[in-house]
C-alpha angles and dihedrals in degrees: 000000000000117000087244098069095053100106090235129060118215087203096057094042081058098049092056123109094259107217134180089256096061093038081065091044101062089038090066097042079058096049095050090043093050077047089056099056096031105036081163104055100118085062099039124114129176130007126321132175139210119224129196139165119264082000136105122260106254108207122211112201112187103201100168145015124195119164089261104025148044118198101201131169112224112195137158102210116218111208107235133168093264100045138303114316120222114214126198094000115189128191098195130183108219105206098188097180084066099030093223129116125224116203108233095189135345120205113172143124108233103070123050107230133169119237109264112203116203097307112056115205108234081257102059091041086061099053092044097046090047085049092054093042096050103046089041076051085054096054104043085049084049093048104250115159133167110207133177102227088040085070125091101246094173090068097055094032137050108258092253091064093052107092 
């Protein structure tokens, strides 16, 4: 499929006026698509990974919990002659009292985006949050999902606490 069927043009979603509302926007449809392929997140702990045929493996890393929020990496890893190579390669906070995600740091090659320091323009609020939305989008559309009883617990707990 050519970028240009898709109903949606990443070129004229960048060329909007990017404004708070739709910045928030974006932050809660991510919300609800990371939701759909991890319904447990709030539970989770480690690293998982999704696995599809004729996919790449997305990996969940849960790196915090706190009672309202989940700091988590999300990462797909490309194998290269130095090492395996993460792209895109998101660090994301998870307020689930708010149901919104905040993007803690983007590192990726397909979009050109400037570095934002710790203080993001609107601007560049609104291209990494479309980034996010749309590759979250991507993976709920592939299949991915992260769930709690799809996980080896045996490996990470004694046996007794397995149930």
């Amino acid at each position: 499929m050519r970028s240009s069927d898709y109903p949606w043009s990443m070129k004229k979603l960048l060329s909007q006026q990017p404004t708070m509302g739709r910045v928030l926007d974006l932050s809660e449809e991510s919300y609800g698509l990371l939701m759909r392929m991890a319904p447990d997140l709030q539970i989770l702990t480690g690293e998982y990974r999704s696995r599809l045929g004729g996919s790449m493996d997305l990996h969940l890393d849960v790196i915090e919990q706190t009672p309202y929020t989940t700091l988590v990496h999300l990462t797909y890893y490309f194998t290269h002659v130095v090492g395996d190579y993460p792209d895109p390669d998101a660090m994301l906070r998870v307020y689930h009292d708010s149901k919104q995600v905040d993007v803690v740091d983007l590192r990726q090659s397909s979009l050109p985006l400037d570095r934002w320091g710790t203080n993001p323009t609107l601007e560049q609020r609104w291209k990494i949050n479309l980034f996010l939305s749309k590759w979250l989008r991507y993976c709920v559309e592939q299949g991915h999902s992260f769930l709690l009883n799809s996980r080896n617990l045996a490996a990470e707990f004694p046996m007794s606490q397995v149930g």
